[in-house]
VEXDREN-2710 file (C-alpha; in Angstrom, 1 decimal):
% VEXDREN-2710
k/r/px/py/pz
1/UNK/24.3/11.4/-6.4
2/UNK/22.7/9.6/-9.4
3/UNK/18.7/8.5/-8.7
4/UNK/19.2/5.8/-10.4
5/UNK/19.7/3.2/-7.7
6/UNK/16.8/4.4/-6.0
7/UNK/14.4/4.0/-9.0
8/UNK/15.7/0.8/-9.3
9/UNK/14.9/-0.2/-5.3
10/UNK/11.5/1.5/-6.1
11/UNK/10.2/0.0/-9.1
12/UNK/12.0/-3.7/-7.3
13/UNK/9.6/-2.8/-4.1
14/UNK/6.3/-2.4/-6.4
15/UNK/7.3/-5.6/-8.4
16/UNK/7.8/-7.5/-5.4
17/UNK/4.8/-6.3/-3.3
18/UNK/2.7/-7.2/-6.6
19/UNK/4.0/-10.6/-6.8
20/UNK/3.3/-11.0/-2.7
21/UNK/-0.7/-10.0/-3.4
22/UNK/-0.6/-12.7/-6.1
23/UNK/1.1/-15.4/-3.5
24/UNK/-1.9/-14.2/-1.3
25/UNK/-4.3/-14.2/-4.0
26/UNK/-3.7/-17.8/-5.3
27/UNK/-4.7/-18.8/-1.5
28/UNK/-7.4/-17.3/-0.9
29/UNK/-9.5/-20.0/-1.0
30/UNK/-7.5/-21.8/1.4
31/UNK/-7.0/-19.6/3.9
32/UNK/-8.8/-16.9/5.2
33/UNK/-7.4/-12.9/5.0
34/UNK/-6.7/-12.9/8.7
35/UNK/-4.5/-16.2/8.9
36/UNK/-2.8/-15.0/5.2
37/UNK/-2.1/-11.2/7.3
38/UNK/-0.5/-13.4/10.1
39/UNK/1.6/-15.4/7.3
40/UNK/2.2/-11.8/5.7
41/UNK/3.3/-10.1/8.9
42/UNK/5.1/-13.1/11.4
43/UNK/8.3/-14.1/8.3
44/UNK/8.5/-10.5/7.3
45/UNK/10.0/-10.0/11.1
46/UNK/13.1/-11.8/10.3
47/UNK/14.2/-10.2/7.5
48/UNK/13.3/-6.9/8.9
49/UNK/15.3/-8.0/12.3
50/UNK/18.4/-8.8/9.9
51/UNK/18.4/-6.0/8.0
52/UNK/18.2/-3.6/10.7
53/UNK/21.4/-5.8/12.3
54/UNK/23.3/-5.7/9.4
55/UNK/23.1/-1.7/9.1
56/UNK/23.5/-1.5/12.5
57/UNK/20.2/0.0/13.6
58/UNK/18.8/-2.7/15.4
59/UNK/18.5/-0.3/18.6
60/UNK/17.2/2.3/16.5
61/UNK/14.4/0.2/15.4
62/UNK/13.3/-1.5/18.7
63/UNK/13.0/2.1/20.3
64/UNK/9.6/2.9/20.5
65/UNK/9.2/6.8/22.0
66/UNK/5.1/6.8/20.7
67/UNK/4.1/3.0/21.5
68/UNK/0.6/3.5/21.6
69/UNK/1.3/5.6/18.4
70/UNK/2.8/2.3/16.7
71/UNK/-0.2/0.5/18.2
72/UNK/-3.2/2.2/16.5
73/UNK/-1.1/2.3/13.5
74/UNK/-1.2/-1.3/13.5
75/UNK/-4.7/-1.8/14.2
76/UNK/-5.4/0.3/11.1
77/UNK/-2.6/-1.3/8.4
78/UNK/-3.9/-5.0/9.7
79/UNK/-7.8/-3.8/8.8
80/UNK/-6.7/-2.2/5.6
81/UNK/-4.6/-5.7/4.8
82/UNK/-7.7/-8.3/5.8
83/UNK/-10.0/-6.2/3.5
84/UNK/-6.9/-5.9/0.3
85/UNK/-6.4/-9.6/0.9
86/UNK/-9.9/-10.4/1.5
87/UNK/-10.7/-8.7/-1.9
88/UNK/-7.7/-10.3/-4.3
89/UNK/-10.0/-13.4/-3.7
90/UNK/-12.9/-12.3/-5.2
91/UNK/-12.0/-9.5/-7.9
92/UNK/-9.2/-9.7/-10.7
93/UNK/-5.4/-8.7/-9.3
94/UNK/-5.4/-5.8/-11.9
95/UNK/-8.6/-4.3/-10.8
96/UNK/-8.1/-4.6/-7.1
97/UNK/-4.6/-3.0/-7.7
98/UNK/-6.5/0.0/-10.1
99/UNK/-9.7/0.6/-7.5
100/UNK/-5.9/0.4/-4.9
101/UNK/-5.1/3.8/-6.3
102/UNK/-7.9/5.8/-4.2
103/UNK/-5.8/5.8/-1.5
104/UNK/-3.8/8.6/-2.5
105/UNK/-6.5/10.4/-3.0
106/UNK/-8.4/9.8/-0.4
107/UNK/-4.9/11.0/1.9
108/UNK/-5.1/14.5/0.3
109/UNK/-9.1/14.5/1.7
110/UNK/-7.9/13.1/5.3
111/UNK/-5.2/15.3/5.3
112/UNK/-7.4/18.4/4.6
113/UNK/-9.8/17.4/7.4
114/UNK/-7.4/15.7/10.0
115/UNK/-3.9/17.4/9.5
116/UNK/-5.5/20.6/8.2
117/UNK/-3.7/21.2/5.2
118/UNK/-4.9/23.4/2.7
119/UNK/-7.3/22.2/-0.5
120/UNK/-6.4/24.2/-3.1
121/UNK/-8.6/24.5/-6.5
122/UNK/-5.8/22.3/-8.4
123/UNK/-5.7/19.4/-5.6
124/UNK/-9.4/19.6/-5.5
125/UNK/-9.3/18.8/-9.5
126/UNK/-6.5/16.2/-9.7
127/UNK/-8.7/14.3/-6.7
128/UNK/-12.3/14.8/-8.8
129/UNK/-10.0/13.4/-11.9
130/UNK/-8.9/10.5/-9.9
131/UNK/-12.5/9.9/-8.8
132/UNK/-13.9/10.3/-11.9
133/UNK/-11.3/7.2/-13.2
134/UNK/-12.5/5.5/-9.7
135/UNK/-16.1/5.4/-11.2
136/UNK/-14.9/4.5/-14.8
137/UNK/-13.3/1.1/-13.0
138/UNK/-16.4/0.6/-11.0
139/UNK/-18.9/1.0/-13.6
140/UNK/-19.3/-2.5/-15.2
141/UNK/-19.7/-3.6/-11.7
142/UNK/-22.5/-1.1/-10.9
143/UNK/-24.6/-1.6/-14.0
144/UNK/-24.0/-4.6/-15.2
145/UNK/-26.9/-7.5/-14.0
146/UNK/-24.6/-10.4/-14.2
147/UNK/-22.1/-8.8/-11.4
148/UNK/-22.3/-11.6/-8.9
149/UNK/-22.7/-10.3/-5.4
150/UNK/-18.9/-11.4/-4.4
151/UNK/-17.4/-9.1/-6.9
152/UNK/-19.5/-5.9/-5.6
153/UNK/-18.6/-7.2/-2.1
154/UNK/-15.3/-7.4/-3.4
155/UNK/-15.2/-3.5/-4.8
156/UNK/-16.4/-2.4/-0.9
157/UNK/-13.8/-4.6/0.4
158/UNK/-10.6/-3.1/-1.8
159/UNK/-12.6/0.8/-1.4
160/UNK/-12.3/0.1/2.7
161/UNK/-9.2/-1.3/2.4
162/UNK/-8.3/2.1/0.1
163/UNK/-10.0/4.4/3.1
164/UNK/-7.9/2.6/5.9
165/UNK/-4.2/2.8/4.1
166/UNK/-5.0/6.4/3.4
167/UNK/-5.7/7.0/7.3
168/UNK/-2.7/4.7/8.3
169/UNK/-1.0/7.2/6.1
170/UNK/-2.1/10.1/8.0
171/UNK/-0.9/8.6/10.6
172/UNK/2.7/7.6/9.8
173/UNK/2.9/11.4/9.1
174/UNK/2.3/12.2/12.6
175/UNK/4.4/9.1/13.8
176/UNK/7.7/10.2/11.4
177/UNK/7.6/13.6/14.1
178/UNK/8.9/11.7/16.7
179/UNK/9.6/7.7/15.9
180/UNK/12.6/6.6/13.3
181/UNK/11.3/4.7/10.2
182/UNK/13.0/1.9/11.3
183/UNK/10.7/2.1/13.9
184/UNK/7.8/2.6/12.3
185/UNK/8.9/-0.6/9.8
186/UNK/9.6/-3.1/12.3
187/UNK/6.5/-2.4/15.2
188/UNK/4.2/-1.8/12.1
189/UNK/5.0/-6.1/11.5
190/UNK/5.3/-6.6/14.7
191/UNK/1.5/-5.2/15.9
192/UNK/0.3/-7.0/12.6
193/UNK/1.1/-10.1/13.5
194/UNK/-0.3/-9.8/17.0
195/UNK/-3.8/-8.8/16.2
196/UNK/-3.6/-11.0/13.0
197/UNK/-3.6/-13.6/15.8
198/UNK/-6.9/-12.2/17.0
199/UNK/-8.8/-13.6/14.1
200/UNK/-7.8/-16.8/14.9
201/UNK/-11.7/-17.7/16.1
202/UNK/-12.9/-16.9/12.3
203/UNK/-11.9/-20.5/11.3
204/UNK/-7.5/-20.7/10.4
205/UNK/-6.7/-23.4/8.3
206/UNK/-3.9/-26.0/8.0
207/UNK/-2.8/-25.0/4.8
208/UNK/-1.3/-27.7/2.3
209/UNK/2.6/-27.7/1.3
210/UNK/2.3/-25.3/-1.8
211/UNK/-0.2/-22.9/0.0
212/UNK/1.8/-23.0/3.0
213/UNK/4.9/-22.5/1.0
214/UNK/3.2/-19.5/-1.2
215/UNK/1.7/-17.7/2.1
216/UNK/5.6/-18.0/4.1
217/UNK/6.7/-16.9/0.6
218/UNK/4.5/-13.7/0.8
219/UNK/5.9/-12.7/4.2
220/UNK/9.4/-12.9/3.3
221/UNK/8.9/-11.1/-0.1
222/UNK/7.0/-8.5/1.7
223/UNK/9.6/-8.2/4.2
224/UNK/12.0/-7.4/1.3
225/UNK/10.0/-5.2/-0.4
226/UNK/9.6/-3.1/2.2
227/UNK/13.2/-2.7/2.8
228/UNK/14.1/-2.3/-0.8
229/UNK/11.5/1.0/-0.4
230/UNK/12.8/2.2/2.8
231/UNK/16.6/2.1/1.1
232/UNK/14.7/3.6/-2.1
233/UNK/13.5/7.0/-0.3
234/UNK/16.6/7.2/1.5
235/UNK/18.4/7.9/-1.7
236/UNK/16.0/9.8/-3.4
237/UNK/13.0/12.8/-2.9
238/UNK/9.2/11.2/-2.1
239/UNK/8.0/13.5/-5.4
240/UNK/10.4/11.9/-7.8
241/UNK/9.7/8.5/-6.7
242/UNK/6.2/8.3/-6.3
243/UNK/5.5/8.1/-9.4
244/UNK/6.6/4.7/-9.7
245/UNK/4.3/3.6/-7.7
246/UNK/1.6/3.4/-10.8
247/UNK/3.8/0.3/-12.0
248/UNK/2.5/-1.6/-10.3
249/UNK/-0.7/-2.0/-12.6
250/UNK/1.8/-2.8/-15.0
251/UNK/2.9/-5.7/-13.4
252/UNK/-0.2/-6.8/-12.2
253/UNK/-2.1/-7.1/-15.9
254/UNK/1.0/-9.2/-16.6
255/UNK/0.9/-11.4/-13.6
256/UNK/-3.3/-11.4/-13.8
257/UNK/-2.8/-12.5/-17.8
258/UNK/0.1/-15.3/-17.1
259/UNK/-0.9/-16.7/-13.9
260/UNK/-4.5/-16.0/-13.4
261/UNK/-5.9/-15.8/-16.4
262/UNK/-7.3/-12.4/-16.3
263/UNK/-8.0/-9.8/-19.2
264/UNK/-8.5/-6.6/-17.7
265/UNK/-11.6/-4.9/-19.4
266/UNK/-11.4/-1.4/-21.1
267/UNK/-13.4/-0.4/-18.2
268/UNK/-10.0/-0.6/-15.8
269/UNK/-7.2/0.3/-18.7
270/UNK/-9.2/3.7/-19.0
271/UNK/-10.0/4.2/-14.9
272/UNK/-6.6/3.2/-14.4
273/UNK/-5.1/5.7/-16.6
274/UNK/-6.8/8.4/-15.5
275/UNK/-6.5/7.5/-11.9
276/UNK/-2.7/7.4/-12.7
277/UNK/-3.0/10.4/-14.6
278/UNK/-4.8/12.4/-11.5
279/UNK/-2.2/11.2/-8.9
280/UNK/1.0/12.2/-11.1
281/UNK/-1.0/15.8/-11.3
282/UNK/-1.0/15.7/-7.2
283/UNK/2.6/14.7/-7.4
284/UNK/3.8/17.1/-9.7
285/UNK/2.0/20.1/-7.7
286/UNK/3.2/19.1/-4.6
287/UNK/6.8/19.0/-5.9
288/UNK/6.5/22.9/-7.4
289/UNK/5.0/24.1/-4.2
290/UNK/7.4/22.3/-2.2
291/UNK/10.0/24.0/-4.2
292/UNK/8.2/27.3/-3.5
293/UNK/8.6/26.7/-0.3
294/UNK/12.1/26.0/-0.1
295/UNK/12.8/29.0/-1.8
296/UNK/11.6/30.8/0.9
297/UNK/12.1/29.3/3.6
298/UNK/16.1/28.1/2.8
299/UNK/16.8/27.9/6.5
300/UNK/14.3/25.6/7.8
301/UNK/14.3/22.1/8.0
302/UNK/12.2/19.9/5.4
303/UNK/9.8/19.3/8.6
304/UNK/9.4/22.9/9.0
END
């Protein structure tokens, strides 16, 4: 079976979920990051719901074996999405999505210390490379005396938010043991929109027609995305798609540029390149040692 339709869902997905995070962007100063998560979360549902209908896993999806499994993974995507959407309104949309790509690497360090997998001397270098590219992005905003206090709040904000997706991550890997992703999709929108609900004491707005129309936007483009990169992986290995992932930058300089009127610095073209460079290196080894591994294990399961 050709990959082709799968790259195509994938590279869909991260065009879609750029152009949600500039919805949510362009209202940040309308609403605040909890109320936009709520927005995000609540008309995601629907689509979700539908699509699960129409391929006739509706059942699948709404069986939970590991509730309190789907719970904390909530709790931890809805902090990682206040602090991404928190920081889209104060730093540009292409730097927020470049300093985005430590969460990859900070997933190989997790994994090592809460899954126990093994560092080896070449992950070890691909996440010091990734790092270094980290610090090449940050720099300008560490040395320069004219970074306002907002932006360096916003580089902690986007780092956390970084930290969190890379434990909800963890997570998921534990979760996909036992729970269907369909599962995992719907309750993951589901818990985010009830704690989203929770912030309601941080002062929600009534938002005006456009806003309002961007945020419900967001949700349903987000909802769409995500099935577009469920469908994606179910055609096609995690290692070759992954990959794709890194468009997103592209997309996001163009969006920044013709909507927002941002020019990325040379600061986040380099960081970004090498940040992309460092994860393709991660990807790349785990594909040959996942190979390996098939080789000599052809009678297990991919789960081992």
């Amino acid at each position: 079976m050709s990959p082709l339709p799968s790259i195509a869902f994938k590279l869909s997905a991260v065009l879609l979920f750029t152009i949600m995070a500039s919805f949510i962007k362009a209202t940040a100063d309308v609403v605040p990051p909890g109320e936009a998560v709520f927005f995000r979360s609540f008309f995601a549902l629907p689509v979700i719901v539908l699509w699960l209908a129409w391929r006739g896993d509706l059942a699948t999806g709404l069986r939970a074996k590991r509730p309190l499994g789907h719970v904390w993974r909530g709790v931890i995507g809805v902090s990682s999405m206040i602090c991404g959407f928190a920081a889209l309104g104060l730093l540009p949309l292409p730097e927020v999505t470049a300093l985005g790509y430590a969460a990859p690497l900070m997933t190989v360090i997790f994994a090592a210390f809460l899954l126990g997998e093994r560092l080896r001397v070449f992950r070890i270098s691909a996440v010091i490379l990734g790092l270094a590219g980290v610090a090449i992005v940050l720099w300008p905003r560490l040395t320069l005396d004219s970074v306002t206090s907002s932006a360096q709040l916003g580089v902690a904000l986007v780092l956390i938010s970084a930290a969190l997706r890379a434990l909800a991550q963890i997570h998921i890997r534990r979760l996909v043991q036992t729970e269907q992703t369909s599962a995992i999709v719907f309750y993951f929108s589901l818990t985010a929109t009830l704690a989203s609900l929770l912030t309601i004491p941080f002062g929600w707005t009534v938002p005006d027609p456009a806003s309002a129309a961007m945020l419900v936007g967001a949700g349903l483009i987000g909802g769409v995305a995500q099935i577009l990169l469920t469908s994606a992986y179910r055609g096609a290995e995690a290692a070759l798609l992954a990959p794709f992932d890194y468009a997103s930058i592209l997309f996001a300089i163009i969006i920044g540029y013709a909507v927002f009127d941002e020019v990325p610095g040379g600061s986040v073209l380099t960081g970004s390149a090498v940040i992309v460079a460092a994860g393709i290196l991660i990807i790349w080894r785990e594909r040959q040692l996942g190979l390996k591994r098939g080789k000599a294990r052809p009678g297990l399961t991919p789960q081992g």
